[in-house]
C-alpha positions as CSV (number, residue, x, y, z in Angstrom):
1,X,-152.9,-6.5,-61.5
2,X,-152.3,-3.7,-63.8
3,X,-149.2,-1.6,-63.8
4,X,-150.9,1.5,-62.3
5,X,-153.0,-0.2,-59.9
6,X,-149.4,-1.6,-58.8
7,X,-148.2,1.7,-58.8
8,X,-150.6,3.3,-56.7
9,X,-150.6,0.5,-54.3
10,X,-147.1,1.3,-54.1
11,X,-147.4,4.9,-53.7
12,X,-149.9,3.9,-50.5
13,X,-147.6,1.2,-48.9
14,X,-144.7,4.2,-48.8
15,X,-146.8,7.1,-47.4
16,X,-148.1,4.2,-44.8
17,X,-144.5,3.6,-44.3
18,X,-143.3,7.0,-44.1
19,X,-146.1,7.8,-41.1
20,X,-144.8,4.8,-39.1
21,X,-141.9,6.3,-39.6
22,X,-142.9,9.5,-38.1
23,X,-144.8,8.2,-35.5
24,X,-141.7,6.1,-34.3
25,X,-139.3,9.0,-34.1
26,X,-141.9,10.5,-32.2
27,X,-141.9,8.3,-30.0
28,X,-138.2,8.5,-29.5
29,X,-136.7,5.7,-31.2
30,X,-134.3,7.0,-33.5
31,X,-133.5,6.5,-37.4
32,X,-130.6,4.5,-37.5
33,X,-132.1,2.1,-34.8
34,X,-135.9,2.2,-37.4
35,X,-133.1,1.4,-40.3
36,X,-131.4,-1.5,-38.8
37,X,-134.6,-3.1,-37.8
38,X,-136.1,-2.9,-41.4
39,X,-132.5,-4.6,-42.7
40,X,-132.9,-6.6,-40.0
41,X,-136.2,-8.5,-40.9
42,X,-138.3,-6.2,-38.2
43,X,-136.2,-6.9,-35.5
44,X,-134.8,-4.0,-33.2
45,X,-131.4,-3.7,-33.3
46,X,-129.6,-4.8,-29.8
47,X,-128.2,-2.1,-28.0
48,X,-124.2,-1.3,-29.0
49,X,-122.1,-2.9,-26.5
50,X,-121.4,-1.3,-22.9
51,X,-125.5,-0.2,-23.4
52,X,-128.0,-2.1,-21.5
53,X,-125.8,-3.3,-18.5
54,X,-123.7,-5.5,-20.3
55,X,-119.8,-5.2,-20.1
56,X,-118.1,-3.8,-23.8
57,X,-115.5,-5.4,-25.3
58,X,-113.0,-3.7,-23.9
59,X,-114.1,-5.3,-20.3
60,X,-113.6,-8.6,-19.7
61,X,-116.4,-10.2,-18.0
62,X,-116.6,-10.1,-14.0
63,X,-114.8,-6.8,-13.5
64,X,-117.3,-4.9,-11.8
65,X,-118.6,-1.4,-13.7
66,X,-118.2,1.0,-11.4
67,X,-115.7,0.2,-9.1
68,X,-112.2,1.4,-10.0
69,X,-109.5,-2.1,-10.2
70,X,-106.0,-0.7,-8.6
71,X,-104.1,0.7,-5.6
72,X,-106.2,2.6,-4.1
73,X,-108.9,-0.3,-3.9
74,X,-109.3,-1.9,-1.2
């Protein structure tokens, strides 16, 4: 292919891109989370942890969320 049919095949791919783009922030996804999946190989990136319903690091598994652990329990 000749350099400026590769450029201009280029220059379509990123304004393709940059409407997905738009059309997913629109929809309420946001950058960083677009970003990572494209680094990622198209993957969405899993939610940061304490997101989703799963416990953080700084909770060890089987403490309940929600429920406060001390002397007034019970």
């Amino acid at each position: 292919m000749d350099p400026r049919q590769l450029i201009g095949r280029l220059a379509e791919l990123k304004a393709e891109g940059d409407a997905i783009m738009q059309q997913l922030m629109a929809s309420g996804m946001p950058p960083e989370q677009i970003m990572a999946a494209l680094e990622g190989g198209g993957q969405p990136a899993p939610p940061p942890p304490g997101m989703g319903g799963q416990p953080g690091p700084d909770l060890p598994p089987g403490i309940p969320q929600g429920m406060p652990q001390g002397l007034l329990a019970g």
